[in-house]
N, C-alpha and C positions, 0 to 999 in steps of 0.2 A: 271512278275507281270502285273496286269491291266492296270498299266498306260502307261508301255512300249508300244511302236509302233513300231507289229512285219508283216512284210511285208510277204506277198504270199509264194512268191518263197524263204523267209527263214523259213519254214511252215516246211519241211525235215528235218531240223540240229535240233529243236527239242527231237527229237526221239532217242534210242539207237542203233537203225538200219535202213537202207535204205530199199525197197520194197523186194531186194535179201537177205536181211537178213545178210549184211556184215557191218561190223562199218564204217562209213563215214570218212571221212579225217578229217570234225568239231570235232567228235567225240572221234578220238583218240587225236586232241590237248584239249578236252575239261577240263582233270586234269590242265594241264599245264596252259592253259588260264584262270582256276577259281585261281588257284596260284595267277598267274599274277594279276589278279582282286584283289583281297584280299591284295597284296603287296601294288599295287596302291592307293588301300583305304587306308591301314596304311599309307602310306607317307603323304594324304592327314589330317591324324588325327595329328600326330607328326609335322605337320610344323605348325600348328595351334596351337599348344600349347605352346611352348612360351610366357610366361606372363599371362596366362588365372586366373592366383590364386592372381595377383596381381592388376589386372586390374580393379577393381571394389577399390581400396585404391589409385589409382590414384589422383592426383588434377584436380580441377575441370575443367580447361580449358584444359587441356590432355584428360578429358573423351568428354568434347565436342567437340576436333579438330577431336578428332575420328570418334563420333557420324556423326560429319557433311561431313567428309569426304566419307563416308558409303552412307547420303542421297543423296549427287551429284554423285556417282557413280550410284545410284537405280534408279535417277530421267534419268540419260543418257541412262543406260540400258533401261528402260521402252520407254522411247522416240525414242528409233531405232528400240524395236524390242515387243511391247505389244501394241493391238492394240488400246485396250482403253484410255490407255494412250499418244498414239501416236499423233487418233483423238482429243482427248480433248486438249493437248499442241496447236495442228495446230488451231484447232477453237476459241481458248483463244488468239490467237496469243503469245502464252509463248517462250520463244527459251527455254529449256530446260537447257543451261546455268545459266540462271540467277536462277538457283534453288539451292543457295548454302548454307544453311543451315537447320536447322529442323525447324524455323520460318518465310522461306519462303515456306515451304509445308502448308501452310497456302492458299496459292494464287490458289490452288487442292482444289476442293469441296469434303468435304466429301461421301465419297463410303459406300452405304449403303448394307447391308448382302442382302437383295431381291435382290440387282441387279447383283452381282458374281453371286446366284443362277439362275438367269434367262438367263445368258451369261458366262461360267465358261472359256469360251476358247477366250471370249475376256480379260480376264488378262492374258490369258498364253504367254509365249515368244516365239515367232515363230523362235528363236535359239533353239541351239543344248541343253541347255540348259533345255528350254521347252518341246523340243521333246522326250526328254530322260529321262522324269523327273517321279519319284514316286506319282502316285494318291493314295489321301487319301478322302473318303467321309466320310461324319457326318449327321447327321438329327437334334444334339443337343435337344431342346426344341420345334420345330418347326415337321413337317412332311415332309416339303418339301428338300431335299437334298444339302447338300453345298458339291461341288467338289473345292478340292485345290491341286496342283501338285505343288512338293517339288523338287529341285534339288539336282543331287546325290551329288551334291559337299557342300551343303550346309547341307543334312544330317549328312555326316562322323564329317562336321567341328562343329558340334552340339555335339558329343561326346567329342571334344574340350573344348565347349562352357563350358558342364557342371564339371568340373573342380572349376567352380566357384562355385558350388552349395556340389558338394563332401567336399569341404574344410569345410563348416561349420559340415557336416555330421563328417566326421573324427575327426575334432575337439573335436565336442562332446565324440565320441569315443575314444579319445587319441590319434589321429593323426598317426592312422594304417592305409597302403594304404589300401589295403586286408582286406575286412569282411563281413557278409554274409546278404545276403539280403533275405526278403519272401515281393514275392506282389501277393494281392488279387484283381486280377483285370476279365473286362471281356472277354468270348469269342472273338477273333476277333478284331475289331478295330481299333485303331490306334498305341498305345503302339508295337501291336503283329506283327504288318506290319515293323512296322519300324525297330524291334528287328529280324524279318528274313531278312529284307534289310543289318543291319549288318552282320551278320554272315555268308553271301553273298556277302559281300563286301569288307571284312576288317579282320584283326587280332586284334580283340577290345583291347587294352590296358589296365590292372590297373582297369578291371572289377571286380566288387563284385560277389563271389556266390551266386547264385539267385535260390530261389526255388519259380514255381508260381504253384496257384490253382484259382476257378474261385470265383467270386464273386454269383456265380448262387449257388455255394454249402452252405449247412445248416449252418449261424453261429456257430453252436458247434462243427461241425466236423471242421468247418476252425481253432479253439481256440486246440483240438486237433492236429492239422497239425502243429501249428504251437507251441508248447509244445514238438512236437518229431523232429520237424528242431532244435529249438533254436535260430529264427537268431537275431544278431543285430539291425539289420531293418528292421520294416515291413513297406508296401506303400500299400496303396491306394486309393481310391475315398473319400473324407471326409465325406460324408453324410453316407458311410458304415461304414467306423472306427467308426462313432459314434455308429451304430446300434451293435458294433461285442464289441463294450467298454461297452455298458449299459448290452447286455447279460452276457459280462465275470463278472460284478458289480453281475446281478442279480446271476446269477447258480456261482459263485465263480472258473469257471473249468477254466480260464488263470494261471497256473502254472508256466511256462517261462515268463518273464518279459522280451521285448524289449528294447534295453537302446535310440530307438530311434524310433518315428511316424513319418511317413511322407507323405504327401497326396497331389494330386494331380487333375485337372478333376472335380471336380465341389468344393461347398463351405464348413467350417466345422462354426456347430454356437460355438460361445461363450460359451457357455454351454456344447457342446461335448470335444471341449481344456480344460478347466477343471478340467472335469471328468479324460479324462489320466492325463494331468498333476498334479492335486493336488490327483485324488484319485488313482490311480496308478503310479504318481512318474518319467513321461517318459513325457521329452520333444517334442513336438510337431511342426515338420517345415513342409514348403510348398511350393512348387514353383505352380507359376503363369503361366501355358501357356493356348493355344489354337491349334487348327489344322492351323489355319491359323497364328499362329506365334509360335514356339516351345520354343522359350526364351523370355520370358515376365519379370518376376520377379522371386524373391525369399526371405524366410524368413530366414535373418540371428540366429545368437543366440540370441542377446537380445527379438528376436520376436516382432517386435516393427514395423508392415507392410512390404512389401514385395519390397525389394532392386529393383530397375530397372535393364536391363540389357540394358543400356541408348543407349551403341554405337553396338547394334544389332536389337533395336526396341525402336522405337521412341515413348512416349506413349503420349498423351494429355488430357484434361476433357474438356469437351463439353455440351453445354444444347442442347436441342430438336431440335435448330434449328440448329445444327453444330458450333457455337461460344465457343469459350473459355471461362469458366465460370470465375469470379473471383480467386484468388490464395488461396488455403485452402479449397474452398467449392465443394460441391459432387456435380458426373453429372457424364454423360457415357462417358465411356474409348474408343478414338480411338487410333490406334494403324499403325505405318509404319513398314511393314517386312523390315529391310535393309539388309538381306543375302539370301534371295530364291532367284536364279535368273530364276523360271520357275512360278508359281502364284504370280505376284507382285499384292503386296496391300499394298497403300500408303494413307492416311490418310478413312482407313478401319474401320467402327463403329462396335465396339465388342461386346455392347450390355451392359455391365459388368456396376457395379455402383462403383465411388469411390471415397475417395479423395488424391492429388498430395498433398505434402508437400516436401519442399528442407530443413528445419530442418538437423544439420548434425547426423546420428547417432551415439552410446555411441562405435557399434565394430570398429568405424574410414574406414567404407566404406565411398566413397564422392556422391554416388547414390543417386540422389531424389526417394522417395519412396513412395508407394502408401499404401492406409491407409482404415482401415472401408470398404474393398471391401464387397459390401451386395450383387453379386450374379448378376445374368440376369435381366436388364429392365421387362423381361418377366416372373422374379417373385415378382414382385413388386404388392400390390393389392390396388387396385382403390375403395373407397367406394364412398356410394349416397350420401354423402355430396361435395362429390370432395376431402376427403384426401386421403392421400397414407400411406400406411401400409410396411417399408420394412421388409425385412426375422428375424434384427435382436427384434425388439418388439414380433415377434411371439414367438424366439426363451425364450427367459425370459419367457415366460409363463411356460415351460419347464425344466427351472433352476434346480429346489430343487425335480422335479416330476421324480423320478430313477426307479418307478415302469413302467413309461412309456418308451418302450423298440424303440418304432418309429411310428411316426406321417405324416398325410399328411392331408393339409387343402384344402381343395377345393373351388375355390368361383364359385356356378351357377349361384347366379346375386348381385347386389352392396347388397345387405343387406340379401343374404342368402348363407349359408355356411353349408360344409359339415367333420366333423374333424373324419380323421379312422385313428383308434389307434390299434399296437400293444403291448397286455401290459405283465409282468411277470405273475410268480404266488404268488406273494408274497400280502398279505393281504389285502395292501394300494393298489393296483392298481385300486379296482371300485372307491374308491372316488377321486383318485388324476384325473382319467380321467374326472368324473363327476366335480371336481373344476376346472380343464382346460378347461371345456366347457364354463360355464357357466363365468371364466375370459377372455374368449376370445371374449365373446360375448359383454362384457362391450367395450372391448379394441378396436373392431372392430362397435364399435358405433350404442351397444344396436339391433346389430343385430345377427337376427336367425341361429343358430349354433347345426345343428344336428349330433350327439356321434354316432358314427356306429365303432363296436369291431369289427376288422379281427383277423384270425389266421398267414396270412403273409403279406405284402406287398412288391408288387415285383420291382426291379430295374428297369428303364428306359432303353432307347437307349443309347446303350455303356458302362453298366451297372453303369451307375448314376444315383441318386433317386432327384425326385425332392418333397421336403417337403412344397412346397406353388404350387398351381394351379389357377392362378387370372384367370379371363377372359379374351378373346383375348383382345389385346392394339385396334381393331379396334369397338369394343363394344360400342355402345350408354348406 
């Protein structure tokens, strides 16, 4: 893999043959040593799992001993052997000790996304750790590139981690280990990297059957695909499950009925939950991550915002200037990885909008949980009065409009807009489009909103669609 660092003179064991054309000595142990490898990765899953289904119904001050026990080990790690973090402790004059719990990562200036992208290898661990660690890049919403390197040990134990998130799935299902999954997801990625780092690594445990196809193929052949699989579970990107739900709504061709949605990788609106849940009758869950932290959250069964995974990732709400907003109110999510030990990122701005609430919830998890997540700072749209517009007021425009099959607004300056719709062929689609114009234009404060009809609109970087395009945050 790319992020491996494979040296010169190991540049020969590569290959199935040396220059004579005879198998190498690497070569003929190479069955044996992928054994080996794959052994050692299971040990690494199976000693991790212990407790993982219990772990989130803990009491509260058992999740926090945990939690804080994870940041003083992240904050030492970083401190010996990252260099950004090294730097900054010595110039603060911090000893890295006194960093003992997740309220004094407070005393750490927030880590903004430009500056990993600008320096990707001053957060890496100049341990073994780092050196050996899986890259994974992103470009997200941005163009510019974010490199993040995962450790292998922190991978395997992420198969672990999610244990906690199967339980609810199975749940739902009737609490079968075994059952089959269909994800539509894209080319390449991150999902794809990580999924050949297992099966390279490990003897995955208590895996679901998984059939994948790509998010790049025609909603109708994916609704057929997924009518001759039959599986339990389908997963994908929320902004697609809404597009592949309003087609199966419009042409009627979903035949098979999943007894579970689950989505991941960008946002789903209000209006697309819904649509599955009340007009086809399938619960809808989601976990929370990022590349730069693979356990964020998750959506229990009551649905009711997305569980923290508190003693793996530290999460905070912050206003613009890095401060902790009030308790209850929205602002961007940072976030501490406390298990990568090869990209640390410690009070890392994710971008995301939300808000924290410690309310207990109705399934007796003791998780504080995050609520109203509306998406990227960076879908947020600014108009010429100076308000802010987020994803979910757009998305209500959209509510009761079934003919409109997927939308995307564009803002080219504070009071002109550009909304392209892909619609069905059913009757209602010119005027519902034409009434969503003209109420978005109220909504967006009596400005200019021009209706442009596509035949498709295509997925983004990493096959996520993004349904608002404000202008850059640096825009006068």
């Amino acid at each position: 893999m790319s992020g491996e660092r494979v040296s010169r003179a190991a540049a020969p064991d590569t290959g199935l043959f040396n220059q004579q054309g005879s198998a190498t000595p690497s070569d003929r142990m190479r069955p044996v040593t992928g054994a080996l490898t794959r052994a050692r990765g299971t040990l690494t899953i199976v000693t991790h799992l212990p407790g993982q289904r219990a772990a989130l119904y803990r009491r509260r001050d058992e999740v926090v001993a945990a939690r804080d026990a994870r940041v003083r080990s992240a904050v030492r790690h970083a401190a010996r052997s990252v260099p950004y973090f090294r730097d900054l402790l010595q110039r603060g004059g911090i000893d890295a000790r006194e960093i003992r719990t997740a309220a004094d990562l407070r005393r750490l200036p927030v880590v903004e996304r430009a500056t990993v992208q600008a320096a990707p290898e001053a957060f890496r661990s100049e341990r073994r750790d780092g050196r050996n660690a899986i890259e994974f890049r992103t470009t997200g919403s941005t163009a510019m590139p974010l490199v993040v390197h995962h450790s292998r040990s922190s991978l395997l134990a992420n198969i672990a981690y999610s244990e906690r998130e199967r339980l609810v799935e199975q749940g739902l299902l009737g609490r079968r280990r075994q059952y089959s999954a269909f994800d539509v997801r894209a080319t390449g990625g991150t999902l794809p990297r990580v999924q050949e780092f297992y099966a390279a690594s490990s003897y995955r445990p208590f895996r679901p059957g998984r059939r994948h196809v790509s998010v790049d193929d025609p909603p109708r052949a994916v609704l057929a695909a997924i009518n001759e699989s039959r599986p339990e579970v389908l997963r994908s990107y929320g902004g697609y499950l809404e597009l592949l739900f309003r087609v199966a709504a419009a042409t009627g061709e979903l035949h098979h009925l999943p007894r579970v949605v689950s989505y991941s990788g960008d946002t789903m609106s209000e209006t697309g939950r819904e649509l599955i849940e009340h007009e086809f009758g399938i619960p809808v869950l989601s976990a929370y991550a990022a590349v730069e932290a693979f356990k964020i959250g998750f959506v229990c069964e009551r649905r009711a915002g997305f569980h923290l995974h508190e003693d793996l990732c530290d999460v905070r709400i912050v206003d613009a200037d890095g401060q902790d907003v009030p308790h209850g109110e929205r602002g961007e999510v940072v976030v501490s990885n406390l298990v990568n030990r090869a990209t640390v990122l410690l009070n890392y701005r994710l971008g995301d909008v939300a808000r924290l609430v410690d309310e207990p919830c109705d399934c007796g998890r003791t998780s504080r949980r995050l609520v109203e997540l509306e998406g990227r700072v960076d879908d947020i749209i600014e108009l010429d009065d100076g308000e802010y517009v987020y994803p979910t007021r757009v998305w209500r425009v959209f509510r009761e409009r079934s003919a409109i099959l997927r939308y995307q607004l564009v803002q080219h300056a504070r009071d002109r807009f550009e909304l392209r719709v892909v619609t069905s062929a059913a009757p209602a689609a010119e005027t519902e489009a034409e009434d969503a114009t003209r109420e978005l234009a109220e909504l967006l404060g009596a400005a200019q909103v021009e209706l442009v009809r596509c035949d498709d609109l295509p997925n983004g970087p990493g096959g996520k669609f993004r349904h608002l395009v404000p202008l850059p945050r640096d825009t006068s």
